[in-house]
C-alpha positions as CSV (number, residue, x, y, z in Angstrom):
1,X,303.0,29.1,120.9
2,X,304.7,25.7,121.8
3,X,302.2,23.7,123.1
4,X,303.5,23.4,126.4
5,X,301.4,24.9,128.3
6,X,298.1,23.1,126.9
7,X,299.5,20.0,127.6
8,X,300.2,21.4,131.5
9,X,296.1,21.9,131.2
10,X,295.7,18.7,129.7
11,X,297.9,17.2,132.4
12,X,296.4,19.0,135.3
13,X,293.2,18.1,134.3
14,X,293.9,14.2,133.5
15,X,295.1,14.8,137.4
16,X,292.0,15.9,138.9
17,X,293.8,18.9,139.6
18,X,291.7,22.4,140.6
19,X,292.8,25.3,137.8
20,X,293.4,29.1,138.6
21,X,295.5,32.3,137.6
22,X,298.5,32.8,139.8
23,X,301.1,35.7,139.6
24,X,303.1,36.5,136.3
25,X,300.2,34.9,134.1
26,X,301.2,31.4,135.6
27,X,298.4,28.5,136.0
28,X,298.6,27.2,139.3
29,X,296.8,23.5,139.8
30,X,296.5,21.8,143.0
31,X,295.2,18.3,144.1
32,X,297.0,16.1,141.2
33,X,296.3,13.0,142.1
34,X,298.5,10.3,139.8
35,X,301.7,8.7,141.5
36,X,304.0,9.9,138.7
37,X,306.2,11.9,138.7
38,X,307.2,11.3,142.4
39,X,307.2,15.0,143.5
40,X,305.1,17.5,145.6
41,X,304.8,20.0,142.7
42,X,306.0,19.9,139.2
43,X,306.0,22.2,136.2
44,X,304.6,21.9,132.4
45,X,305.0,25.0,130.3
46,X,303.3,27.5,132.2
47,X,301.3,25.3,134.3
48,X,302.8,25.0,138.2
49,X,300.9,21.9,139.1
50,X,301.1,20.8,143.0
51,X,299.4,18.1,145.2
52,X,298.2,19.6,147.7
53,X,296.7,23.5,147.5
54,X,299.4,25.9,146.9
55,X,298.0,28.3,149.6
56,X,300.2,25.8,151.5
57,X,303.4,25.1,149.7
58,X,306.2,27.5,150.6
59,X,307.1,30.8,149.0
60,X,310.4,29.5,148.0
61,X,308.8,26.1,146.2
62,X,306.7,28.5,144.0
63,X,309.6,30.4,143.0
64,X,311.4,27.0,142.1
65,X,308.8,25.8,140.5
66,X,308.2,29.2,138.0
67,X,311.9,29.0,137.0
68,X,311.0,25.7,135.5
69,X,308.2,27.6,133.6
70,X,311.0,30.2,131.9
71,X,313.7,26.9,131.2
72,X,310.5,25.6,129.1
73,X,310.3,28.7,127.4
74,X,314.1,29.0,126.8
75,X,314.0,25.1,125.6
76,X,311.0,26.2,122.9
77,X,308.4,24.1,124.7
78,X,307.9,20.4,124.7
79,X,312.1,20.0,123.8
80,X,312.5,20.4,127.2
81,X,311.0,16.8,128.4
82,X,314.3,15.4,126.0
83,X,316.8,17.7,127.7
84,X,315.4,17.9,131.1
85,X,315.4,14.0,131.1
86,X,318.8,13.4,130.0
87,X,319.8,16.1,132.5
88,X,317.9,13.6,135.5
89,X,319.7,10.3,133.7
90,X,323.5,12.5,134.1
91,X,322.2,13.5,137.8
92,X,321.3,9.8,138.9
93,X,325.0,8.7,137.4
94,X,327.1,11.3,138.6
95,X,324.9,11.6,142.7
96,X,322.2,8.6,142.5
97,X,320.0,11.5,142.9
98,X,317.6,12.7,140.2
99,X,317.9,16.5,140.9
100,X,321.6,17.0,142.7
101,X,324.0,17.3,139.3
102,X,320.3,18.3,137.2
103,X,321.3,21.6,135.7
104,X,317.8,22.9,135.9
105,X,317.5,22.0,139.0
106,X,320.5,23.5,140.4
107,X,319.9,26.5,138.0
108,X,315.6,26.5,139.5
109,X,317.6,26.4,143.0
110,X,317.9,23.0,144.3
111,X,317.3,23.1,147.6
112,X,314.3,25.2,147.6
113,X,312.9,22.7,145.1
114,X,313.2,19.6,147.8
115,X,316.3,18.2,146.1
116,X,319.1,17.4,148.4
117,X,323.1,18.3,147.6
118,X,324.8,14.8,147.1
119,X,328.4,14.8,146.2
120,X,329.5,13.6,142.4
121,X,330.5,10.0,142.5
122,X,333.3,8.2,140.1
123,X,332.2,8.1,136.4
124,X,333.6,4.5,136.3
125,X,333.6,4.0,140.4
126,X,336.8,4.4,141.0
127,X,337.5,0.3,140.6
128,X,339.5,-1.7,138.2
129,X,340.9,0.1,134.7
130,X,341.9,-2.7,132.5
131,X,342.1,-5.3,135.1
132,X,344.2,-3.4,137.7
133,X,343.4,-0.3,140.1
134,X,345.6,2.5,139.1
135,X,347.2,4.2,142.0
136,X,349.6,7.6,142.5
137,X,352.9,7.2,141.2
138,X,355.3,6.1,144.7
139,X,358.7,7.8,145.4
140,X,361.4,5.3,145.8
141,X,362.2,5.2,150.0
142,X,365.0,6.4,151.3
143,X,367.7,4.5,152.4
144,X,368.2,4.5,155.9
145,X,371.5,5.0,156.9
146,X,372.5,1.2,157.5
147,X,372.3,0.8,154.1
148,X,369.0,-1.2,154.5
């Protein structure tokens, strides 16, 4: 056991959040009530853990949101807050987006999980490289037939 999913409970219950069985022996808890994380529904080890009842979240959102529950498992548990947040620090550098280049969010189905599909931006923003802008090597012109 890797003590994720008691600290889901523990979570959900810090939350206010209501507690019962859902399919595939996951915990579904509804009504969390803290402002963090910033998200409708969220997952800790086996524990899907929503805002609002999850009679009324879509289909696809549970789905998401149980993929998480199998990346905790595959991360052995409570390893995955380390790798899940430098995975959110790599996404908010390469897209200013916390889920867009996440690969477990991409891999849990971004946009079913809420997340938006921003392009990747410049590692080093395209500007300066020691002190001057590096540009596509130039052809010489031809000459015209003037000479000029």
């Amino acid at each position: 056991m890797n003590l994720s999913t008691p600290l889901g409970l523990l979570i959900s219950r810090v939350g206010g959040c209501r507690v019962r069985r859902g399919p595939r022996r996951l915990w579904l808890a509804e009504g969390y009530r803290p402002p963090f994380p910033v998200a409708p529904a969220f997952t800790v080890g086996d524990v899907l853990i929503s805002r609002g009842p999850w009679d009324r979240v879509p289909a696809s959102l549970l789905g998401h949101e149980e993929r998480h529950s199998w990346q905790w498992f595959v991360c052995l548990g409570l390893p995955f807050l380390a790798v899940y947040g430098a995975a959110m620090a790599w996404s908010w550098l390469r897209t200013g987006d916390r889920g867009s280049a996440n690969v477990f969010e991409r891999d849990a189905g971004l946009v079913t999980g809420g997340y938006p599909e921003r392009p990747l931006r410049p590692l080093f923003g395209g500007g300066p490289v020691g002190g001057r802008r590096l540009s596509a090597p130039t052809r010489p012109r031809a000459r015209s037939r003037s000479g000029r």
